[in-house]
C-alpha positions as CSV (number, residue, x, y, z in Angstrom):
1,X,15.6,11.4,19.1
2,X,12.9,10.7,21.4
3,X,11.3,13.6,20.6
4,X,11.2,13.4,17.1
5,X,9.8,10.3,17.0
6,X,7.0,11.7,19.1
7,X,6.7,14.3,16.4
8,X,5.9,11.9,13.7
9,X,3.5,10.2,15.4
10,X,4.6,6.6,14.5
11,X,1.7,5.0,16.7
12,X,-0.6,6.7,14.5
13,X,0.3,5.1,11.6
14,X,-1.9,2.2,12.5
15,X,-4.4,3.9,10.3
16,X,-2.6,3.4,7.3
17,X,-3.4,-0.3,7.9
18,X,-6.5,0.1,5.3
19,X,-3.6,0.0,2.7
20,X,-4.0,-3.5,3.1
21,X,-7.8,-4.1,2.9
22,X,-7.9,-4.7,-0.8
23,X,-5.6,-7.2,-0.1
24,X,-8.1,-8.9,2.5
25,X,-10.8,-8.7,1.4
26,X,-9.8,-9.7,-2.6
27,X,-8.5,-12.8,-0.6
28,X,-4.6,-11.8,-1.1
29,X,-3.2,-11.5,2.1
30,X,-0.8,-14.2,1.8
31,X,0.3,-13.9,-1.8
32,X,3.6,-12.2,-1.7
33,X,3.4,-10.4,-5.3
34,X,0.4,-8.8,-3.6
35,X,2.1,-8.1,-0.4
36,X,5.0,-6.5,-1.0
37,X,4.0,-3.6,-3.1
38,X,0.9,-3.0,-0.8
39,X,4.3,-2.9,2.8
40,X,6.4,-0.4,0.4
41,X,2.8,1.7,0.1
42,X,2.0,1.4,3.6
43,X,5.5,2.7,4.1
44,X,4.9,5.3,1.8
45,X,1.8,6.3,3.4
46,X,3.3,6.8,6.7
47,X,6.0,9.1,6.2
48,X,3.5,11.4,4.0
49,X,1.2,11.2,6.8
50,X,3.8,12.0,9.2
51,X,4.8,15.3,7.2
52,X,1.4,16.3,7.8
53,X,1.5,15.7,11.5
54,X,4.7,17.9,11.7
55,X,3.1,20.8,9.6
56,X,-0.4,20.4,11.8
57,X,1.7,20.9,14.8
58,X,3.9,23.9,14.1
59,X,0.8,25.4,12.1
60,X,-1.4,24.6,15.7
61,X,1.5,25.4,18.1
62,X,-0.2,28.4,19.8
63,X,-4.1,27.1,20.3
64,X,-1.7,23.3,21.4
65,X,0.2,25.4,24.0
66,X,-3.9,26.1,25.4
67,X,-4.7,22.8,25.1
68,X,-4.1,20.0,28.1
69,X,-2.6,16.9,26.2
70,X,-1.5,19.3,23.2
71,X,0.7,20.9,25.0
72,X,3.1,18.3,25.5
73,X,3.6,17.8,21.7
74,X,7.3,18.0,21.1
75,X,6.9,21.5,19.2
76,X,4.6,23.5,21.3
77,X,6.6,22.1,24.3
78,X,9.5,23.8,22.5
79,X,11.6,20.9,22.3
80,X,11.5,20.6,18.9
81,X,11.6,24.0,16.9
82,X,9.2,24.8,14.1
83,X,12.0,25.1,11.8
84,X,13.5,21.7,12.8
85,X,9.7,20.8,12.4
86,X,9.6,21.8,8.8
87,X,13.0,19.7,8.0
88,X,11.5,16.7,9.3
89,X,8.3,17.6,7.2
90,X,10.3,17.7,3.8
91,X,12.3,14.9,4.5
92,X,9.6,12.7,5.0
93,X,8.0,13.8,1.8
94,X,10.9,13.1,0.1
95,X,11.2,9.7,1.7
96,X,7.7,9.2,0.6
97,X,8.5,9.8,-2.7
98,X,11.3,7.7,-3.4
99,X,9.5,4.6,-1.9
100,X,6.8,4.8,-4.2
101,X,9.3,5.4,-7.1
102,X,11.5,2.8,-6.0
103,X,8.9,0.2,-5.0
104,X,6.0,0.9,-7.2
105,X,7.0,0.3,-10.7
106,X,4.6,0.9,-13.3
107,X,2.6,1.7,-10.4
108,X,4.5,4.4,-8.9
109,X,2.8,7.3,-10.8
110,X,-0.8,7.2,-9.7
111,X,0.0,6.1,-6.7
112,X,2.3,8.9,-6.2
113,X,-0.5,11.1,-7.9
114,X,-3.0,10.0,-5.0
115,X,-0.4,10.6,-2.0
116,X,0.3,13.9,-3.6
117,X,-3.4,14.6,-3.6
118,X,-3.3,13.4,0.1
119,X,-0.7,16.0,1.1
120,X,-2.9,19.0,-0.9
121,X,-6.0,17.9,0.9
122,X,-4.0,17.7,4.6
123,X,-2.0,20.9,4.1
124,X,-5.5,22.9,3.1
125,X,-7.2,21.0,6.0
126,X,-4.2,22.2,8.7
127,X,-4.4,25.4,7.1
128,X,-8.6,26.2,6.9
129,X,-10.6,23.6,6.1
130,X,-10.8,21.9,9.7
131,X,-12.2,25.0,10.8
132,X,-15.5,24.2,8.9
133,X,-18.0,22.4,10.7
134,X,-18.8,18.9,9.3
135,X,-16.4,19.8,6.6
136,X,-13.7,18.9,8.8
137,X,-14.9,15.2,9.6
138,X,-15.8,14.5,6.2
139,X,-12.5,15.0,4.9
140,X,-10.6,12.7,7.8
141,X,-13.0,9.7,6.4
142,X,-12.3,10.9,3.0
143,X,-8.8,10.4,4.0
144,X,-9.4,6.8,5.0
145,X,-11.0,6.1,1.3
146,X,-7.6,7.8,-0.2
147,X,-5.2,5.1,2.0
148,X,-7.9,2.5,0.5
149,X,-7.2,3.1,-3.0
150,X,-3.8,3.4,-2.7
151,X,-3.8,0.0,-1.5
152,X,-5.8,-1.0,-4.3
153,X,-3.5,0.5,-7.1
154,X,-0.1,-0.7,-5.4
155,X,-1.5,-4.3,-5.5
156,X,-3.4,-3.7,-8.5
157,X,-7.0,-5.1,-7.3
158,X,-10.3,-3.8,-8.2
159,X,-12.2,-1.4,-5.4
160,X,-15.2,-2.6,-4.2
161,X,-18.1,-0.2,-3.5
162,X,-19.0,-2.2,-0.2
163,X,-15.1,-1.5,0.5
164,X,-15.3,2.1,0.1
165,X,-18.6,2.6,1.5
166,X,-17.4,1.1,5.0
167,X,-14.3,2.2,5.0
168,X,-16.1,6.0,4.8
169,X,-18.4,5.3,6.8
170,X,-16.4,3.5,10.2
171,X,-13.9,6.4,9.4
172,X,-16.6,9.2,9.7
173,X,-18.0,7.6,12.9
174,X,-14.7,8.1,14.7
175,X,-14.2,11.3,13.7
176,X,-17.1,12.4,15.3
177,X,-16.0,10.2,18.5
178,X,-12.9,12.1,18.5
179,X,-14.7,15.4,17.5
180,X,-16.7,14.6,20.9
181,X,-13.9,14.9,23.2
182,X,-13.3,18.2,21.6
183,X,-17.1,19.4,23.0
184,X,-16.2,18.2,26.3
185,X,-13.0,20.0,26.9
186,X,-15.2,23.3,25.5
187,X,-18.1,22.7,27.7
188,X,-16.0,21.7,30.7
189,X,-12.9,24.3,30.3
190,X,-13.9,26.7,27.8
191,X,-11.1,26.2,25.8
192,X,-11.1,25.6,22.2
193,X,-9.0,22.7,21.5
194,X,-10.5,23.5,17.8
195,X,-12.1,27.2,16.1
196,X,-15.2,25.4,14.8
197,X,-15.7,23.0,18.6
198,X,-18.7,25.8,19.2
199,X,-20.7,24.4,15.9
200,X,-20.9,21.7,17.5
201,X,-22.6,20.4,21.0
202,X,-23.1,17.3,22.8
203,X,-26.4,16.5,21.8
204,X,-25.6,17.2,18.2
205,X,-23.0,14.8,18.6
206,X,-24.5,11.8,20.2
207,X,-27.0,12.1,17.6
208,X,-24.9,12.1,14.8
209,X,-22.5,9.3,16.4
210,X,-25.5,7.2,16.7
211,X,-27.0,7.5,13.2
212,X,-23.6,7.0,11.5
213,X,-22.8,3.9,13.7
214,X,-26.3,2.3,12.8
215,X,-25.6,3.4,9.1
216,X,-22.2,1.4,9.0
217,X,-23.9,-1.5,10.8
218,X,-26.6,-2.1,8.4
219,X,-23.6,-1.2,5.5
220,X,-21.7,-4.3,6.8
221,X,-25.0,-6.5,7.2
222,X,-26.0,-5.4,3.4
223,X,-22.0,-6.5,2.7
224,X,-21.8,-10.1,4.2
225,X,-25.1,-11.3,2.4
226,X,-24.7,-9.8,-0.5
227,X,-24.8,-11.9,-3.8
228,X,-21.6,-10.4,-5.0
229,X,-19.5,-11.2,-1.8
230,X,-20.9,-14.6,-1.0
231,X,-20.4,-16.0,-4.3
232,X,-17.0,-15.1,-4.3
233,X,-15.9,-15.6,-0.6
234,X,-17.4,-19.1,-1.3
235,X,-19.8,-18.9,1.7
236,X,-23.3,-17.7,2.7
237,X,-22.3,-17.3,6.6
238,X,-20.3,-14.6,6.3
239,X,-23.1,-13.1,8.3
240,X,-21.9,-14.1,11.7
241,X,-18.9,-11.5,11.3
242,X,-21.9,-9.3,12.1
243,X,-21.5,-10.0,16.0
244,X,-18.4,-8.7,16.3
245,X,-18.7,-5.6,14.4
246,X,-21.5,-4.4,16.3
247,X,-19.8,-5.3,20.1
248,X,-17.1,-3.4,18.6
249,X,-19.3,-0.6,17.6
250,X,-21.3,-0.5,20.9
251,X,-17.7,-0.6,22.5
252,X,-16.4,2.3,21.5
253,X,-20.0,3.8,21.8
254,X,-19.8,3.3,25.4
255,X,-16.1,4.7,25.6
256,X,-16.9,7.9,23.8
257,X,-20.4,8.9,25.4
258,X,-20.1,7.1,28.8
259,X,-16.1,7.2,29.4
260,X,-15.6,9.7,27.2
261,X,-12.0,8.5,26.1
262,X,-12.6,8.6,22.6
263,X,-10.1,11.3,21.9
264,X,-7.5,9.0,19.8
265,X,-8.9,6.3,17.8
266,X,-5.2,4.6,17.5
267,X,-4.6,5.0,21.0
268,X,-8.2,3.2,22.1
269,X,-7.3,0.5,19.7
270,X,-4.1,-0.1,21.1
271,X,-5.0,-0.1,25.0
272,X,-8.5,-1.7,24.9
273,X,-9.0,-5.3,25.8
274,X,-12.2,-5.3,24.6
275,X,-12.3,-4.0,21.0
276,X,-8.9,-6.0,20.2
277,X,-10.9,-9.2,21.4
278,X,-13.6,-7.8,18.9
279,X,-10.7,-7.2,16.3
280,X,-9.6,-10.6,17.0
281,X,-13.0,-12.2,16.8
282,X,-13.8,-10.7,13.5
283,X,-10.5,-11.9,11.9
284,X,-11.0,-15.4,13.5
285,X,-14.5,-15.8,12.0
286,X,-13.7,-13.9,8.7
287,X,-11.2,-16.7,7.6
288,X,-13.2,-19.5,9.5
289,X,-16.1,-18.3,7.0
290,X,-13.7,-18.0,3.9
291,X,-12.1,-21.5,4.9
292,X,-14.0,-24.4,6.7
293,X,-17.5,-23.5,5.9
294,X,-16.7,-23.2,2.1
295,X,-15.4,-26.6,2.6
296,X,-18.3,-27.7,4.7
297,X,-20.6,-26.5,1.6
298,X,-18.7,-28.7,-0.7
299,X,-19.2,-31.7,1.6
300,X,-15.7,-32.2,2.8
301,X,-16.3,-33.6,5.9
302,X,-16.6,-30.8,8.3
């Protein structure tokens, strides 16, 4: 049992978490006819994402076996086997399936349509497409867009472009993070934890780290003071946010090129003092921003 809950990865489906920024950012979060259907699709997500996670592994199991944190996965340890692997990988498909037919309602086919899309995308990704040089990052933040819309259509809330656009954008810049470690191991070792890692080098990397953090920086900026988003957020200093994007940014800057432990976003998240405080911090002054100074602009005695 142990091992096939490593298998699915259930730690990684933190990222499915953007399921529910249509819901903050449309100001829904609390509204439970907007909640629900966005849990069942975050449910949803995760078992379709953790089919993919079994098929990566027993398609991967021979260059994991190489690598030195791969190799512990449950199926190139062999203590899962690839068919068992494959079992796992239908039934969560399946399970996916059913919660967004159950769950969804009128709902459940697009949604389904965009998870099915997901798995397409993933499979051809495990299979070739993450052997492609840049390709390969682009579709993990591509993937990040997809869990974005789903979100959107389960709760039935319009897609902003400054949604997408960061969502992308953050997404693509910890790709390349992760894609980082990848250069390391090669340039240390000279093992290929990936086919495509000699396409890429270290220099290539920080500079391509560096221009798409600044890019989602200024994205956000462009975001909080934006007509469209102040007017209906109800407040002009949603600006302030700003200071804990960018620590959060430079945080995981500093972890990829200087500590170079940047080789699992979820995991960082999850073990980092610092960039929860900066997850904390942004969360804090988002609402502070959507609640008391709205009322302080109305003159109600803040």
């Amino acid at each position: 049992m142990k091992n096939l809950i490593l298998l699915l990865r259930p730690h990684q489906w933190l990222k499915n978490l953007f399921i529910f920024l249509p819901l903050f950012f449309g100001r829904h979060f609390t509204d439970i006819e907007y909640l629900i259907p966005c849990i069942m699709a975050f449910l949803a997500y995760s078992f379709a994402a953790s089919s993919i996670y079994c098929f990566n592994d027993i398609w991967d199991v021979e260059a994991d076996r190489q690598h030195p944190k791969k190799s512990k996965r449950p199926i190139a340890s062999g203590k899962i086997s690839q068919r068992m692997g494959y079992l796992v990988a239908v039934g969560c498909v399946v399970v996916s399936l059913l919660l967004v037919i159950w769950g969804m309602g009128t709902n459940s086919f697009l949604l389904s349509a965009i998870i099915c899309f997901y798995l397409v995308i993933n499979v051809l990704y495990c299979i070739k497409l993450k052997q492609v040089a840049l390709v390969d990052v682009f579709i993990i933040a591509f993937g990040f867009v997809l869990r974005v819309f789903a979100g959107g259509v389960a709760a039935g809330i319009w897609i902003s472009q400054w949604i997408v656009l960061m969502t992308f954008l953050l997404a693509l810049f910890l790709a390349f993070a992760k894609r980082r470690d990848d250069v390391v191991i090669y340039e240390d070792t000279g093992l290929k934890a990936r086919k495509n890692v000699n396409r890429y080098n270290l220099q290539f990397m920080n500079q391509a780290i560096s221009i798409v953090a600044s890019i989602t920086m200024m994205c956000y900026i462009m975001y909080t003071v934006s007509e469209e988003v102040t007017e209906r957020m109800d407040t002009s200093y949603l600006y302030v946010t700003s200071v804990f994007v960018l620590a959060g940014i430079m945080r995981y800057l500093q972890l990829t090129i200087v500590d170079v432990k940047s080789g699992s976003p979820t995991k960082v998240l999850m073990t980092d003092r610092f960039i929860q405080f900066c997850v904390f911090g942004w969360l804090i002054s988002f609402f502070c921003n959507s609640i008391l100074l709205s009322c302080y602009e109305k003159d109600c005695g803040f």
